[in-house]
C-alpha positions in Angstrom: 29.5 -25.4 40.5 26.3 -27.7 39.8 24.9 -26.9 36.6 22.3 -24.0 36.6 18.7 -23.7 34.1 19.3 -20.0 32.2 16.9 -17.7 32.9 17.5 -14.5 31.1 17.1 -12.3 34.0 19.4 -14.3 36.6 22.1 -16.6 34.7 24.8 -16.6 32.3 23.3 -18.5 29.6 25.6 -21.1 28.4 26.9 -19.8 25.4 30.6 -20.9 24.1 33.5 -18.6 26.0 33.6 -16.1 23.5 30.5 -14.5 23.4 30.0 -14.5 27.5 31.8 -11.7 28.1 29.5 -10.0 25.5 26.4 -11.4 26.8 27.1 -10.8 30.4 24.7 -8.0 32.0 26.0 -4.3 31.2 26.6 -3.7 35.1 29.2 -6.6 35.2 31.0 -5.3 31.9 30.5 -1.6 32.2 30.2 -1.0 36.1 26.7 -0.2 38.0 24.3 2.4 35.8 25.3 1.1 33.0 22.2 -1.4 32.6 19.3 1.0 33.7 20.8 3.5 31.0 21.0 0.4 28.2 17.4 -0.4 29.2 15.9 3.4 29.0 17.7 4.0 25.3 16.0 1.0 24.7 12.8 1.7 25.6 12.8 5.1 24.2 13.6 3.6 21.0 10.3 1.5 21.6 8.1 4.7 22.3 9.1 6.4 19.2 8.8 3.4 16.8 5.0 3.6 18.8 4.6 7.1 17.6 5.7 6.9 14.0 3.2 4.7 13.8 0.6 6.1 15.3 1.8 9.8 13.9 4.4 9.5 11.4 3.6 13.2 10.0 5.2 14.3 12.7 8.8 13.3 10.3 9.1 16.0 7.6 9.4 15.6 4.2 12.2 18.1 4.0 15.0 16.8 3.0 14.3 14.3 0.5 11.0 13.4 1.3 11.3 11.4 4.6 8.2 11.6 5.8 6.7 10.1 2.4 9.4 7.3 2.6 8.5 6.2 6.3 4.9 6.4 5.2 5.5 3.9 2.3 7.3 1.2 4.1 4.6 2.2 7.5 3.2 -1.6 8.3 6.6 -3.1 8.1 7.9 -0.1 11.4 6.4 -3.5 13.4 9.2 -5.2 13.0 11.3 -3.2 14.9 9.4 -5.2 18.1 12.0 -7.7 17.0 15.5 -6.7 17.6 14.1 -4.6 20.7 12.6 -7.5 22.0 15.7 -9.3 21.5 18.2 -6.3 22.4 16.2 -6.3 26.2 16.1 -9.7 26.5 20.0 -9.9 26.2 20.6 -6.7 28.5 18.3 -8.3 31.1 16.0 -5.2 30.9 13.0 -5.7 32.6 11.8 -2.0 31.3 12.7 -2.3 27.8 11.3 -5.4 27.5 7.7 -3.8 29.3 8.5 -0.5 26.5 8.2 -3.3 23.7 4.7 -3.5 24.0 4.1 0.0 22.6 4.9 -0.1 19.4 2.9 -3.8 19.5 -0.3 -1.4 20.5 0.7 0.9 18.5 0.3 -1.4 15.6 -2.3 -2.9 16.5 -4.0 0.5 16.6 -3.0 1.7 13.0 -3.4 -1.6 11.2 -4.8 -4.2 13.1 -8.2 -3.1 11.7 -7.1 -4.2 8.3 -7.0 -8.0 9.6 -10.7 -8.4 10.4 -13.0 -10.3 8.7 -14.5 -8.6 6.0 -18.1 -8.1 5.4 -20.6 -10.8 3.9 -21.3 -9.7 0.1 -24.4 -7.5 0.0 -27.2 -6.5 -2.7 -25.5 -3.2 -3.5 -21.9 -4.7 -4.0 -19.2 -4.4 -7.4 -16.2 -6.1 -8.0 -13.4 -4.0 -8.9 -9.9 -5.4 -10.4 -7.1 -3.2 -10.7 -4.0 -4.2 -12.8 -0.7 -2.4 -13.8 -0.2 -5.2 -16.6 3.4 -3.3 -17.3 4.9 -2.3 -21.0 7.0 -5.3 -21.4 4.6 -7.9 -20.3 5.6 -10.9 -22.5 1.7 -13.1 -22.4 -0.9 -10.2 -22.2 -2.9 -12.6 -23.3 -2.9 -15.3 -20.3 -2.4 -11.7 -17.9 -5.9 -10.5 -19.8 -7.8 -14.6 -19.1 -6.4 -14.7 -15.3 -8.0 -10.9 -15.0 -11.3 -12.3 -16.3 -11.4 -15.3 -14.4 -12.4 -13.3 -11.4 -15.5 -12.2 -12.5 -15.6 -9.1 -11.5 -18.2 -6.0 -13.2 -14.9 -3.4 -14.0 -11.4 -4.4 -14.7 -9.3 -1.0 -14.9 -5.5 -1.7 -16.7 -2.4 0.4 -17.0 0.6 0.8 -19.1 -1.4 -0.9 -22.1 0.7 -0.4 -25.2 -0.8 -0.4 -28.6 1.2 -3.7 -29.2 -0.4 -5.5 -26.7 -3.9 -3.7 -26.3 -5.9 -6.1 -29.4 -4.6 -9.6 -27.1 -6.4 -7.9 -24.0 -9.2 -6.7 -26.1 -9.9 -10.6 -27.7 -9.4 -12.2 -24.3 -12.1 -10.0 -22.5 -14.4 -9.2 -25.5 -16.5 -11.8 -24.1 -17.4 -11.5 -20.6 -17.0 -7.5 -20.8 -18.2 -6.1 -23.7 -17.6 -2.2 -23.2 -14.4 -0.7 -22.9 -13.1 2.4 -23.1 -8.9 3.1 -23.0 -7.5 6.7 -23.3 -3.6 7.1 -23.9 -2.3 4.0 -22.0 -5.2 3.2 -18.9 -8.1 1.5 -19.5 -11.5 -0.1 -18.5 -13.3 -3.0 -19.2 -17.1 -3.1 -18.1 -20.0 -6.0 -17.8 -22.0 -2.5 -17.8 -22.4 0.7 -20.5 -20.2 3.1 -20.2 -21.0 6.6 -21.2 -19.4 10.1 -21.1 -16.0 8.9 -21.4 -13.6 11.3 -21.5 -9.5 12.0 -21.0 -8.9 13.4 -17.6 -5.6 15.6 -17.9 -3.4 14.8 -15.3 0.0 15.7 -16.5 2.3 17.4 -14.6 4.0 20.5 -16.4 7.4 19.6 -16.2 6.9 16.1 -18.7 7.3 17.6 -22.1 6.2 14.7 -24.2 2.9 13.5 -25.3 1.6 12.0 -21.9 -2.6 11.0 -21.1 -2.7 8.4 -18.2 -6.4 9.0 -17.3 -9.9 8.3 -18.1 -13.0 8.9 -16.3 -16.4 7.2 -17.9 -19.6 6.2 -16.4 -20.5 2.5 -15.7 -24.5 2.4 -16.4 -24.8 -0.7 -13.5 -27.9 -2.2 -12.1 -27.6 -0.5 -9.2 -27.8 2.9 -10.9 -24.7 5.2 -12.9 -21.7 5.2 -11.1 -18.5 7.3 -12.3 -15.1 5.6 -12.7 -11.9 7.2 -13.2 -8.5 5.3 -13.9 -5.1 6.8 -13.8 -1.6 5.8 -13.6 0.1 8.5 -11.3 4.1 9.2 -12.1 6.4 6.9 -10.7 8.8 8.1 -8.6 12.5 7.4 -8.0 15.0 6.4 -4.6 18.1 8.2 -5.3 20.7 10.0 -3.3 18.6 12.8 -2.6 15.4 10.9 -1.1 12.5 10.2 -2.9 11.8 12.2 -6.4 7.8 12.7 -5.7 6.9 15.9 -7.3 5.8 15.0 -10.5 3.5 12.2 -8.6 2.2 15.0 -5.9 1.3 17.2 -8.6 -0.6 14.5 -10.2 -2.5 13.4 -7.6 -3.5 16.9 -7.0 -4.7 17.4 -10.5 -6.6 13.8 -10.2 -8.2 15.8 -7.0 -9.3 18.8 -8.8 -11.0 16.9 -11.1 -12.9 14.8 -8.6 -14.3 17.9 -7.0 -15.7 18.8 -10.1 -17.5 15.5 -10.6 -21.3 15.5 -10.5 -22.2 11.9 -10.8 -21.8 9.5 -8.0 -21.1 7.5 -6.7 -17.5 7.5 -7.7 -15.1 4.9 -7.6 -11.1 5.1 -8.6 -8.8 2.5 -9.7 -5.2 3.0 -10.8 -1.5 2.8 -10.3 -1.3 5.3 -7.9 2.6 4.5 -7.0 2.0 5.7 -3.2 0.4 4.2 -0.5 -2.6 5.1 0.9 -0.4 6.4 4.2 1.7 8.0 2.2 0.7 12.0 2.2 1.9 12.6 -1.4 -1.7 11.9 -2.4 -3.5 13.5 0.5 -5.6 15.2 -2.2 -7.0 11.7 -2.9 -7.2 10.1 0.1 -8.7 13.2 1.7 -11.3 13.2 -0.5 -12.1 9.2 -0.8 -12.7 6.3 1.2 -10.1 3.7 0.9 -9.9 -0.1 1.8 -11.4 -1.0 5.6 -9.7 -4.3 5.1 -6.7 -6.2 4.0 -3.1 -5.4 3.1 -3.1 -6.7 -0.3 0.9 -5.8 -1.1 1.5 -5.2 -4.7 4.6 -4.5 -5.6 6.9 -5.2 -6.6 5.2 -8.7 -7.7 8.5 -10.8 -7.2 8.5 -9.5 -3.1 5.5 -7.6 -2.7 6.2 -4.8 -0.1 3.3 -2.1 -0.8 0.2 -1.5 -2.1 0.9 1.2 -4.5 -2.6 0.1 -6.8 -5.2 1.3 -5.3 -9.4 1.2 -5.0 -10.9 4.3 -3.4 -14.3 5.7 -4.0 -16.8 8.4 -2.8 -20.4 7.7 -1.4 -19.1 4.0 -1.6 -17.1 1.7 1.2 -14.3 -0.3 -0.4 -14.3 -3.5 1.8 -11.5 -5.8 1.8 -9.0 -5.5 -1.0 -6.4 -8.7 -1.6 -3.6 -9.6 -4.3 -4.4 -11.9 -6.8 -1.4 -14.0 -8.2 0.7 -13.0 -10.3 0.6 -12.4 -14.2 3.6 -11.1 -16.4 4.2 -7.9 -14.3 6.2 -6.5 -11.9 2.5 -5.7 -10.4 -0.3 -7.9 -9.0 -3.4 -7.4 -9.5 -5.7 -6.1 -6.8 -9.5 -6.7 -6.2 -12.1 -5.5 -4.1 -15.7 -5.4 -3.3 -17.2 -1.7 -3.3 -20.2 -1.5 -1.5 -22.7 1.6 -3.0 -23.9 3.9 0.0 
């Protein structure tokens, strides 16, 4: 038999002996059926990676907090187009290879927005930083000079330990002469702040002395705008699912205390340890704008696969937030541009 070009729908393709039987078309191994059932399994696998993304609290969060989980990990569901892609291809499946394209769309609809160009700087523009610079960072000092080197008017740090706090306070003393830290976050400022004050956002069940937020007010040239920092609870991946409910608590706490706020506009900065997908801190997200552009992955810094520090703010649009490179923490940094309504 003259040799044949493979096409995927029509030959064999010329793969060594003991993978043909494997590769040949479901009808010839299985009987006829067999190939139109592999193909619809397959493309219902592609319709509902299309709707987690598109509506992934439709998964519960009971048990273990699934729907949180999914949520976390939500840009990197587009990968599944992969081994679908490649699963039709090798079944010869001319509808799962069509069903492919909706979780591509899908996509494409819930974070292709974040890939646009960002706006051009404007009058009414501040540059935020945002930095976990971790409790065992070894060279707070060079973390504290690459922070500076961005220029930007606020720099808000977490997990500052008293050890460490006087290197970041002589490397930034220069270009940003007011700070303010309460417990272990903090805020550096080009600008006065005033009205500084702890924001209590521990959950009940942590027994120990515990103050992870601040909220101040940055006196800027483009009028007084009110800055919180916190550092949300971690949370931990165990047998059981996700432990979130010392986080979720927090966040709603942090909420509570934004409705009370007066000033604005307000922006927040902070170790958040959720995404802003994830619905653990709905009360946040509900009540703040967040990032219109960029993915900006933050940790862990070694393989960055989320953005757990965030910028959000009220009466403001956070434009595009990206990494920065990496300092002596498991964290990046994190910068945007907040543009006052």
């Amino acid at each position: 038999m003259p040799n044949r070009p493979w096409h995927p729908w029509t030959n064999s393709p010329p793969w060594p002996p003991r993978w043909r039987a494997w590769a040949r078309s479901p009808s010839e191994r299985y009987g006829p059926g067999c190939a139109g059932r592999g193909g619809r399994v397959l493309a219902a696998l592609s319709a509902l990676a299309a709707l987690l993304l598109v509506a992934p609290g439709l998964v519960p969060n009971t048990p273990g907090r699934l729907g949180s989980l999914l949520e976390s990990l939500l840009p990197w569901l587009g990968l599944a187009v992969v081994p679908l892609l490649a699963l039709a291809l090798l079944r010869r499946s001319a509808l799962a290879a069509a069903a492919v394209v909706l979780p591509v769309v899908a996509w494409a609809y819930a974070f292709g927005g974040l890939l646009l160009p960002a706006a051009d700087p404007g009058p009414r523009d501040l540059v935020v930083v945002q930095h976990n610079v971790s409790d065992v960072n070894a060279d707070p000092a060079g973390t504290a000079r690459t922070l500076a080197a961005q220029g930007a008017d606020l720099i808000a740090l977490e997990e500052l330990v008293p050890e460490a706090l006087p290197a970041y306070e002589t490397e930034l003393a220069a270009r940003y002469p007011f700070h303010e830290v309460r417990g272990t976050v903090g805020i550096w400022s080009r600008h006065p702040l005033t009205g500084t004050r702890t924001v209590d956002i521990k959950p009940e069940s942590v027994p120990e002395p515990w103050s992870r937020g601040l909220r101040t007010v940055a006196r800027t040239p483009l009028g007084e705008v009110a800055v919180y920092v916190a550092h949300l609870p971690s949370f931990r991946l165990g047998a059981g699912g996700l432990g979130t409910a010392r986080r979720d608590e927090s966040a709603r706490l942090l909420g509570r205390a934004l409705d009370a706020e007066t000033t604005g506009p307000v922006i927040v900065l902070g170790d958040l340890n959720a995404t802003v997908d994830d619905r653990g801190i709905g009360p946040l997200t509900s009540r703040l704008n967040v990032p219109e552009r960029g993915f900006a992955f933050s940790f862990p810094a070694s393989f960055p696969l989320a953005r757990i520090d965030q910028v959000m703010a009220r009466e403001a649009t956070v434009g595009r937030v990206r990494s920065l490179p990496e300092t002596g923490s498991d964290h990046l940094p994190v910068t945007a541009r907040v543009t006052l309504d």
